[in-house]
N, C-alpha and C positions, 0 to 999 in steps of 0.2 A: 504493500500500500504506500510506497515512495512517492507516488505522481499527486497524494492528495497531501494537501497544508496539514500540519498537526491540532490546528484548531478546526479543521472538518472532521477529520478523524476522534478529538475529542469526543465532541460533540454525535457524533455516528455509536460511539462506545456503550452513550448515556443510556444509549435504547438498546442496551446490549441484546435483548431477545432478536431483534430484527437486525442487529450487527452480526449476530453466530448465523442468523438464516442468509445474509448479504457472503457471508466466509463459503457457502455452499453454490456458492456460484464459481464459472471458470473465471478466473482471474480477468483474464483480457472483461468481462462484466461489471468485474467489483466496483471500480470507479465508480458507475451511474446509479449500483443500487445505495451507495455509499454517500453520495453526493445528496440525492434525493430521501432518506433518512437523515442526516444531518439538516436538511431545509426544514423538515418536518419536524423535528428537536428544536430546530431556531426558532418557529412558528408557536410550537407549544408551549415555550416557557415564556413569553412574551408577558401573556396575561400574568401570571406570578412576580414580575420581574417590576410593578409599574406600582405607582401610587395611586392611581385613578384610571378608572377606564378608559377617559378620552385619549391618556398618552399610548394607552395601547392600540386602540383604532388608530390612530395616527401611527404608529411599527406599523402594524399590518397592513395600511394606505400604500406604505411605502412599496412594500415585497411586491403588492399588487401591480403597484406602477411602474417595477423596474424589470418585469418579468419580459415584456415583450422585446426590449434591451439585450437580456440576458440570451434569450433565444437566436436574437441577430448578433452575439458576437460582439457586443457593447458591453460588457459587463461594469458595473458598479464597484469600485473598490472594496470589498467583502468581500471574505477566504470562501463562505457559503457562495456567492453567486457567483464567482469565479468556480468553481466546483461543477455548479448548475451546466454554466457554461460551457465548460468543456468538454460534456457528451450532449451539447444540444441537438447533434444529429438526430439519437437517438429519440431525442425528446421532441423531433420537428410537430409541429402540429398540434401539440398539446400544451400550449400557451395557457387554454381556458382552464384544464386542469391544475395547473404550478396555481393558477390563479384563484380558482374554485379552496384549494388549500388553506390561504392566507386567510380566506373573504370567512371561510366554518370557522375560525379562530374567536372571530368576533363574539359567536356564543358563549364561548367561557365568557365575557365578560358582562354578562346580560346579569339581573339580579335575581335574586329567588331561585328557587330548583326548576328544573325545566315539566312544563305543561303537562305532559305526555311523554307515555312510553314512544310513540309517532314519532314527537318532535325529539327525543333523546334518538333515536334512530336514524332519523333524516341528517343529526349533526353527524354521527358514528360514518355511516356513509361517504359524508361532505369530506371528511377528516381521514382517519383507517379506511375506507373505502376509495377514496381518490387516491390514496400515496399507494396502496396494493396494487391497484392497476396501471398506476405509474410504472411501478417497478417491474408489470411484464414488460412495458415496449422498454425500458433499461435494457431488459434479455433480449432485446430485438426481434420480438415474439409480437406477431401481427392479426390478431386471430380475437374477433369479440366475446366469442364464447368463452377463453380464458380469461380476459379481462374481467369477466362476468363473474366466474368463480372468483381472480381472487379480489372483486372489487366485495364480494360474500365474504371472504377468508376475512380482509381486512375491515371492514365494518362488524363481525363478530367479534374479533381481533381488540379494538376500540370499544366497543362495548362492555365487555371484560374488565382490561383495563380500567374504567371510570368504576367501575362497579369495584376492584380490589385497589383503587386508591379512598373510597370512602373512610376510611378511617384516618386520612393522613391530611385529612380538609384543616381549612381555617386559612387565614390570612386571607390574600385573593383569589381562593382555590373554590370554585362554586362546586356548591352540594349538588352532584347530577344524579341522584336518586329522584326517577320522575314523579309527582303527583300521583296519589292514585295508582302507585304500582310497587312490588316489591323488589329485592334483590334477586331474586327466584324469579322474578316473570321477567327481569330483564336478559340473565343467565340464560332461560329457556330459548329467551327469542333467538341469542350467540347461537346456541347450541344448531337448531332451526336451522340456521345461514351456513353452519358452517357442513349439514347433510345433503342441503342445498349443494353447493359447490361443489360437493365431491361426488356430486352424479354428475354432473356436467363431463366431458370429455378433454381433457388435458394432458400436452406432452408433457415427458419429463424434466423436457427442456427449463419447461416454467418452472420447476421447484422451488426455487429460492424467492418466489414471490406469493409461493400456496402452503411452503412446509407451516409458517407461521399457526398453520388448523393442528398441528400437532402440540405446539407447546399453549394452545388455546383448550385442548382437550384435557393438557395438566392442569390448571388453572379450573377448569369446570369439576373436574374432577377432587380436586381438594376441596373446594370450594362446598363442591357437595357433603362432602364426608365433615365439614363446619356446620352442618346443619343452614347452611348458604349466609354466613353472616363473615363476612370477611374481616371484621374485629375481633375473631372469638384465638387468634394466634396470629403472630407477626409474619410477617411476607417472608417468605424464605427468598434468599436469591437463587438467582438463574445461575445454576452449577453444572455438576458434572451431569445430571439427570437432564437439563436444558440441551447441554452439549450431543448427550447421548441421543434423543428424540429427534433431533434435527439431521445428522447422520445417519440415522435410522433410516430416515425420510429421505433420505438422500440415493440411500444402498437401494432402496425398493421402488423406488419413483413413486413413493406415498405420501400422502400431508393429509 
């Protein structure tokens, strides 16, 4: 990983789940799945990072409006969009997506818990579901029914997540436990997405943008055996059992 700044690669590490599945890719790949998780860590600490929401809409104005830049080869002095920029091949065309990225951000900054199980969905999607599908055309994987899965994978993916960071809320961190629904009916819905997706038809090419449905099924899995309350034991980290699922996924062309 020589060709990427040490602060994209920081930053790519943070999300170590999707950095170990970015490892399972052929090298000559790594860069753009690399590049594009690191945008997606820039993106999501924003909200956390800010004293008031407006200073965060105004970061994420910005990514918005320097994307079509970064596409043509313009890039803005930042290790992340220089990053971006350098597999823009890969990424021709998908402007709206880098874009659609920034713009889901803005819901963490909204107040109160979100509306609806729907509306917690729709951001999951906006969010984990657009950087998944990102990350097939990284693989140079042209094909909508893949996208399809892992725009599933990663919207289950993200839904998970929100759901096993509840216990670590507070400061600018909004409670996305939606109205009117539990931890358990959000979990179901992941689960849903991601039996979804693996009926679809997918090469093994895509791996590294679908294994992520494997360390989604740890997560669901433990999760269950908590009785689905993700405060009832601290988050373990992503170890050797992370390591191993993903390589699994790897040897078998399975996620």
């Amino acid at each position: 990983m020589t060709d990427l700044d040490p602060s994209v690669l920081d930053l790519c590490r943070q999300d170590r789940e999707r950095y170990l599945c970015a490892l399972a890719a052929p090298r000559v790949k790594r860069p753009g799945l690399m590049a594009l998780i690191a945008y997606n860590q820039e993106l999501a600490r924003i909200p956390e990072t800010v004293s008031e929401p407006m200073l965060g809409k105004i970061k994420l104005q910005w990514w918005i409006d320097v994307v079509p830049g970064i596409l043509q080869g313009r890039s803005p002095s930042h290790p992340v969009a220089g990053a971006l920029s350098a597999v823009r091949d890969a990424l021709a065309g998908r402007g709206p997506d880098l874009r659609r990225l920034a713009e889901a951000r803005n819901f963490d900054l909204e107040p109160g818990r979100p509306a609806s199980l729907e509306a917690l969905v729709d951001y999951a999607q906006a969010s984990g579901g657009t950087l998944q599908a990102l990350m097939v055309d990284a693989l140079g994987i042209s094909d909508d029914s893949v996208r399809q899965a892992a725009r599933e994978v990663g919207t289950a993916w993200a839904l998970i997540g929100l759901m096993r960071a509840l216990p670590y809320g507070g400061g600018q961190r909004r409670d996305m436990l939606p109205q009117g629904a539990s931890v358990r009916d959000v979990l179901e819905h992941a689960r849903g997405l991601l039996q979804t997706a693996r009926a679809r038809p997918t090469p093994k090419a895509a791996l590294s943008a679908l294994v992520a449905g494997r360390l989604a099924d740890r997560h669901l899995k433990r999760l269950a055996a908590q009785g689905w309350d993700p405060a009832r034991r601290q988050e373990p980290p992503a170890g050797v059992g992370a390591v191993a699922a993903v390589w699994l996924g790897k040897l078998t062309g399975r996620f």
